[in-house]
Backbone as a chain_set.jsonl record, in Angstrom:
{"seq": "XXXXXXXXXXXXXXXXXXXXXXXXXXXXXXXXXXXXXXXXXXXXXXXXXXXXXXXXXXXXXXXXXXXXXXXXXXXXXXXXXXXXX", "coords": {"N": [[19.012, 2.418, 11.138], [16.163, 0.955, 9.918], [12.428, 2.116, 9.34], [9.195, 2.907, 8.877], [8.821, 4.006, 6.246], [8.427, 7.014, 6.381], [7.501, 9.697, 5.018], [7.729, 8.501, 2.335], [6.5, 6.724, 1.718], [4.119, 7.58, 0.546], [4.742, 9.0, -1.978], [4.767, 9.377, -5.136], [6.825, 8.367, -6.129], [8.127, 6.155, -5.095], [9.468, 2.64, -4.41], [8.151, 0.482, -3.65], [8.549, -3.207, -2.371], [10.843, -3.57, -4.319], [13.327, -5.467, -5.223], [16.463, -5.136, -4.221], [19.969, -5.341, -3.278], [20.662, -5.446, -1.076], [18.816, -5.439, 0.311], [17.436, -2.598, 0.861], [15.142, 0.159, 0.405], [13.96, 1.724, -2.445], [13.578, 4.231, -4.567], [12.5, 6.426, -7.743], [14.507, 8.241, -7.151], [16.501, 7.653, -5.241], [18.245, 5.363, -6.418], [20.016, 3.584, -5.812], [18.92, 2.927, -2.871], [16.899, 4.897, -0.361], [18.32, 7.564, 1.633], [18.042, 7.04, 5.457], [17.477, 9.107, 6.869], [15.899, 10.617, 5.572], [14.181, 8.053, 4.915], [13.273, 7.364, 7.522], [11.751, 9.406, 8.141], [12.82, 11.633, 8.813], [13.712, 13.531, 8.011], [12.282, 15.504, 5.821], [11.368, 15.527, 1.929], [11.114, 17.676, 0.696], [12.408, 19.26, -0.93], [15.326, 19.533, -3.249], [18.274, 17.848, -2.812], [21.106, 16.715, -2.597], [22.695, 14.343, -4.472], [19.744, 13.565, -5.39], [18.893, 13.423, -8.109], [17.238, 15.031, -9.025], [14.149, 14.395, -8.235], [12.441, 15.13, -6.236], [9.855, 14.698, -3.554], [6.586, 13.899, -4.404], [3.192, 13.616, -4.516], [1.728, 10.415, -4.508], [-1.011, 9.118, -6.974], [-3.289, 8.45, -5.109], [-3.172, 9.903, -3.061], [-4.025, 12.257, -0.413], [-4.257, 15.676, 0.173], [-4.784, 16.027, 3.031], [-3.711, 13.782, 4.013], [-0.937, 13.823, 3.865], [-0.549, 16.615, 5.135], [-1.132, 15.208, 7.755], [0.557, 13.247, 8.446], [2.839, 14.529, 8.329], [2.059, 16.373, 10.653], [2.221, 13.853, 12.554], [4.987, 13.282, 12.687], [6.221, 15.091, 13.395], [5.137, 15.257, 16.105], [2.72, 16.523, 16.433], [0.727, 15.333, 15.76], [-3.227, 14.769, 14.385], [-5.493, 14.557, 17.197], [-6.632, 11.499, 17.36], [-4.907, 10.318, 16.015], [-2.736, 10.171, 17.841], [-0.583, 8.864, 19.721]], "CA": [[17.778, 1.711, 11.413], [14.881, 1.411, 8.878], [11.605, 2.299, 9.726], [8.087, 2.075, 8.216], [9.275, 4.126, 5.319], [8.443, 7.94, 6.568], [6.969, 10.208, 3.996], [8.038, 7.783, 1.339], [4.896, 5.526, 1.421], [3.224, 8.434, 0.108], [5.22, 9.256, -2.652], [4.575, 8.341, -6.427], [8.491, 8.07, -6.893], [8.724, 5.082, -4.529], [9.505, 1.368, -5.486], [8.167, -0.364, -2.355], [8.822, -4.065, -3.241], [11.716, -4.196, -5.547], [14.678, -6.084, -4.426], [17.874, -4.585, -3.544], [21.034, -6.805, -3.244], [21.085, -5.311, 0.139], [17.654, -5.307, 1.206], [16.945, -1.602, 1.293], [13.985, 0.454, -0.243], [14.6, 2.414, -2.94], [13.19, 4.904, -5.444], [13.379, 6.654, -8.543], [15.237, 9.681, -6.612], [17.559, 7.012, -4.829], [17.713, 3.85, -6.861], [20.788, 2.709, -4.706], [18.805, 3.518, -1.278], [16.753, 5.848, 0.184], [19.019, 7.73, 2.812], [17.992, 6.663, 6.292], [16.979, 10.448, 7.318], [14.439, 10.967, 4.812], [13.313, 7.082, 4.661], [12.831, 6.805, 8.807], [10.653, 10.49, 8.611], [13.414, 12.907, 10.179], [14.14, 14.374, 6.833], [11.352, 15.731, 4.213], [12.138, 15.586, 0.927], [10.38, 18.554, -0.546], [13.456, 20.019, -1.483], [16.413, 19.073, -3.531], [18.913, 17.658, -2.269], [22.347, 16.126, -3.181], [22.373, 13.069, -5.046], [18.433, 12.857, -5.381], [18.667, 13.11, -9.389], [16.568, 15.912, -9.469], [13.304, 14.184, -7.816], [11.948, 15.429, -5.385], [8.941, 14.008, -3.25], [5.498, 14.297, -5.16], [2.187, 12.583, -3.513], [1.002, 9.461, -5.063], [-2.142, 9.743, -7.482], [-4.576, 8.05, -4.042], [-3.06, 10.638, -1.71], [-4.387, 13.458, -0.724], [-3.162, 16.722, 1.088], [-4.984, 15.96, 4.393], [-2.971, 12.638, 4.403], [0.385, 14.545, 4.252], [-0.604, 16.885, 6.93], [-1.28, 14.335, 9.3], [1.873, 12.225, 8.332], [3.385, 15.492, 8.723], [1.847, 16.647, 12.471], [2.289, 12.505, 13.143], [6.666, 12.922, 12.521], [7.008, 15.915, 14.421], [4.51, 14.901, 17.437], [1.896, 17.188, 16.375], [-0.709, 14.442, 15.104], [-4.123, 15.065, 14.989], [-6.108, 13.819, 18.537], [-7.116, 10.493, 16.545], [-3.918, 9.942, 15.716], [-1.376, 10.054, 18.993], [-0.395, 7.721, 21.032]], "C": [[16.738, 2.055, 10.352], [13.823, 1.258, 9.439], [10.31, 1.76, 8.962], [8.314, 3.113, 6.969], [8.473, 6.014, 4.867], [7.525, 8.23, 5.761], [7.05, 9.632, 2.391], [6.947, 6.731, 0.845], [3.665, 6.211, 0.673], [3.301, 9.548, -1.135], [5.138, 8.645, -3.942], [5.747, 7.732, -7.484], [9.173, 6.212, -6.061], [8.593, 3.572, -4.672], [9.511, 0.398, -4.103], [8.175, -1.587, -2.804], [10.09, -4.157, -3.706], [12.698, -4.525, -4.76], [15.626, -5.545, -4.806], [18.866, -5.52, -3.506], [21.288, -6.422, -1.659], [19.968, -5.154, 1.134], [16.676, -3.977, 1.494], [15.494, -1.699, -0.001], [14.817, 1.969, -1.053], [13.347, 3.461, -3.742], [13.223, 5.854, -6.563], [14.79, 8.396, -8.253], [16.738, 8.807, -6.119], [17.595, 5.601, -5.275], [18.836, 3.191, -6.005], [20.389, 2.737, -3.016], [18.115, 4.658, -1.03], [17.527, 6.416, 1.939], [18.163, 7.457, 4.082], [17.261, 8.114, 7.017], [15.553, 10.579, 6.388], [12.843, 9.514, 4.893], [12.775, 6.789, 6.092], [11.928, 8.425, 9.123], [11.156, 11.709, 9.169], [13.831, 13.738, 9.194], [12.893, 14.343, 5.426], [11.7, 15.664, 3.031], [10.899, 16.303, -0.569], [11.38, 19.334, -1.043], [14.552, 19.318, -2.016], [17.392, 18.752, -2.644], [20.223, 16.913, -2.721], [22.108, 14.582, -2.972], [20.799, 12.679, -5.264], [17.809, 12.995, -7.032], [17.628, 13.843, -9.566], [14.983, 15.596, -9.334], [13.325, 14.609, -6.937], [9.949, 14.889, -4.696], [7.433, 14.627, -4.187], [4.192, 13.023, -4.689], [1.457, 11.762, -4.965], [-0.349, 9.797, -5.716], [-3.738, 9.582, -5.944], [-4.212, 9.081, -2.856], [-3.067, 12.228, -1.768], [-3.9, 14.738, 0.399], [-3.359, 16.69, 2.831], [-3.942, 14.846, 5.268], [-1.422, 13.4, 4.423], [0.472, 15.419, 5.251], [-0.565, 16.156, 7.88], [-0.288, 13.604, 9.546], [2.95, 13.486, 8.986], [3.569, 15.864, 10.065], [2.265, 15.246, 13.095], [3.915, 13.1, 13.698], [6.842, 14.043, 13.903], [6.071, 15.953, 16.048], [3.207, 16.173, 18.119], [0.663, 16.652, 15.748], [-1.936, 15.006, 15.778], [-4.871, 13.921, 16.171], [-5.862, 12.277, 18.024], [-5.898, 9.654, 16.479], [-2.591, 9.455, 16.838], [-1.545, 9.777, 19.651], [-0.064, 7.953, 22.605]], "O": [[16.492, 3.201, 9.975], [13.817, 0.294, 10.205], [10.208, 0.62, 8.51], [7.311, 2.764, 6.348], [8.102, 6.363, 3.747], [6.65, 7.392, 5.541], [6.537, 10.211, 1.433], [6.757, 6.159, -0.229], [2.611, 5.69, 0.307], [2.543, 10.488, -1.374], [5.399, 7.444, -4.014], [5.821, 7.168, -8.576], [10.124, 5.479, -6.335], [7.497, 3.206, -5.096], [10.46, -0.22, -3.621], [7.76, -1.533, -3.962], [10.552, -5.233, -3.326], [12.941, -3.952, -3.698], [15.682, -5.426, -6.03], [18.506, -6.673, -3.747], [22.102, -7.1, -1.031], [20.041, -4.859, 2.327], [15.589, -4.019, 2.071], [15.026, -2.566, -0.738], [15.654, 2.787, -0.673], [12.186, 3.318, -3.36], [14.324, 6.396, -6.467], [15.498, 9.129, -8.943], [17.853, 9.167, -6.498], [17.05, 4.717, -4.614], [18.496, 2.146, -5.451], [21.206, 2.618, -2.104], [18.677, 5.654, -1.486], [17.346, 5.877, 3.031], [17.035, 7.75, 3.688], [16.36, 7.86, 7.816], [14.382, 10.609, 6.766], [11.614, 9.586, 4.915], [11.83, 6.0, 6.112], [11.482, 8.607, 10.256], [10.522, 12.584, 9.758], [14.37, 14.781, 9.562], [12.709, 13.556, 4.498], [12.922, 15.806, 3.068], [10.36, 15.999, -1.634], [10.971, 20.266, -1.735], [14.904, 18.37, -1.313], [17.405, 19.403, -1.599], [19.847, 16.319, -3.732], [21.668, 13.882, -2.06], [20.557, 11.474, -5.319], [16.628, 12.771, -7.298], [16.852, 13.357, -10.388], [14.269, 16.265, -10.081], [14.456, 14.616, -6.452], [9.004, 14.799, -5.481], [7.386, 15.803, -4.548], [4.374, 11.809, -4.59], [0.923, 12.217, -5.977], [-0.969, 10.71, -5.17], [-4.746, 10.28, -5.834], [-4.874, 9.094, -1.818], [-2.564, 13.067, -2.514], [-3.184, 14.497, 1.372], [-2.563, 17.093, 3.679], [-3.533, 14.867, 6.428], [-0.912, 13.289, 5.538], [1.28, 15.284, 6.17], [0.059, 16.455, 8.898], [-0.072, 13.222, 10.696], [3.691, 13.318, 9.954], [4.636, 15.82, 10.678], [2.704, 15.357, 14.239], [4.097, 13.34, 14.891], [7.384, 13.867, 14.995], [6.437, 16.673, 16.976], [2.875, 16.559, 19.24], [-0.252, 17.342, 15.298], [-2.051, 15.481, 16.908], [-4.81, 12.699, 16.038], [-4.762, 11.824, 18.34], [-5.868, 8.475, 16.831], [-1.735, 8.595, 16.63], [-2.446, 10.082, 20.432], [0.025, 6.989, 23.365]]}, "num_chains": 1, "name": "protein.A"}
């Protein structure tokens, strides 16, 4: 299942847009796909990992560290007040 595209929307490696022959979302860490764990939020990707070509996540030049905390407390159901549903 694909989601709204986890910690990946917030990443300056990611190629939201570009067409796929299969529809996914990709970036320059996974140009065939971002795996399904990292791209639906259940997997971070501050650490290497097999097959990720030696990228690793790095925050977009507009995003700033409060916005990764909160994306952060959001995934694991620790959002701030403001934030949870």
């Amino acid at each position: 299942m694909r989601d709204f595209g986890g910690i990946c929307r917030f990443c300056k490696y990611w190629k939201e847009g570009i067409d796929h022959p299969q529809g996914l979302q990709t970036c320059e860490a996974f140009p065939e796909g971002i795996p399904d764990p990292i791209f639906t939020g259940k997997q971070m990707h501050f650490e290497p990992i097999r097959g990720d070509r030696g990228i690793v996540f790095a925050p977009d030049e507009d995003v700033t560290p409060e916005m990764i905390q909160d994306y952060i407390g959001f995934s694991q159901g620790t959002a701030p007040e403001g934030l949870r549903q």
